[in-house]
C-alpha angles and dihedrals in degrees: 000000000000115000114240112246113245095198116196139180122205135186138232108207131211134176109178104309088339122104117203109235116176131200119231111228109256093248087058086054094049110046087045096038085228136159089237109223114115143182112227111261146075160159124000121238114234103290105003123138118240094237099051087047093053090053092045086043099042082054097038095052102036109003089242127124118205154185118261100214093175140304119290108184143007116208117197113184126170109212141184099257096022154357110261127204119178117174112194115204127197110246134184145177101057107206120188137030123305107239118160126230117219101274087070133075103185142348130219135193095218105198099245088239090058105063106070080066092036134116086252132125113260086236102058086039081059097048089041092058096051094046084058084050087063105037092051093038102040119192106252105241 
């Protein structure tokens, strides 16, 4: 029997040479066993473009609305329950004031020269770096 889709947008966040990286809560990490760092972001609603559910989850998640300067990563993952699907975007130009919802804990503006040395995952330092690439590198529309 074919596995229902879970679709989600996330967002890489960048605020001059500063990159938004947000702490899951503990009970988050532990009901998920999960790393806990996050990029803010999720699921789409039925019907909702990606591009409208990465701006109600950007504010959701952190009170911030940004600029989508393109798309970064797919991740396609098959799991037991469903086929997940997560594209992350670079973003840039945070307005507003950061304030967390409760499925995080903590943010932080990493310096964009501190991550390769960071705590963070080597996936996420991947991703980070990409989503640099193309803010510092735009598609020409």
């Amino acid at each position: 029997m074919p596995k229902p889709y879970k679709i989600a947008a996330k967002a890489i966040i960048f605020q001059g040479d500063r990159v938004l990286v947000l702490r899951k809560s503990k009970e988050e990490r532990l009901a998920k066993n999960h790393h806990g760092w996050d990029f803010p972001g999720g699921g789409l609603e039925p019907d909702e473009p990606i591009m409208e559910a990465l701006a109600r989850e950007v504010w959701e998640e952190t009170g911030l609305q940004v600029k989508v300067v393109g798309p970064v990563y797919i991740h396609d993952e098959v799991q037991e329950e469903k086929h997940l699907v997560v594209i992350k975007f670079a973003c840039h130009q945070p307005e507003g004031e950061l304030l967390l919802s409760g499925e995080h804990e903590s943010a932080f503006w990493f310096p964009i020269d501190d991550v390769p040395g960071s705590v963070l995952p080597e996936w996420m330092k991947d991703e980070v770096a990409r989503a640099w690439h193309i803010i510092c590198n735009p598609p020409v529309k």
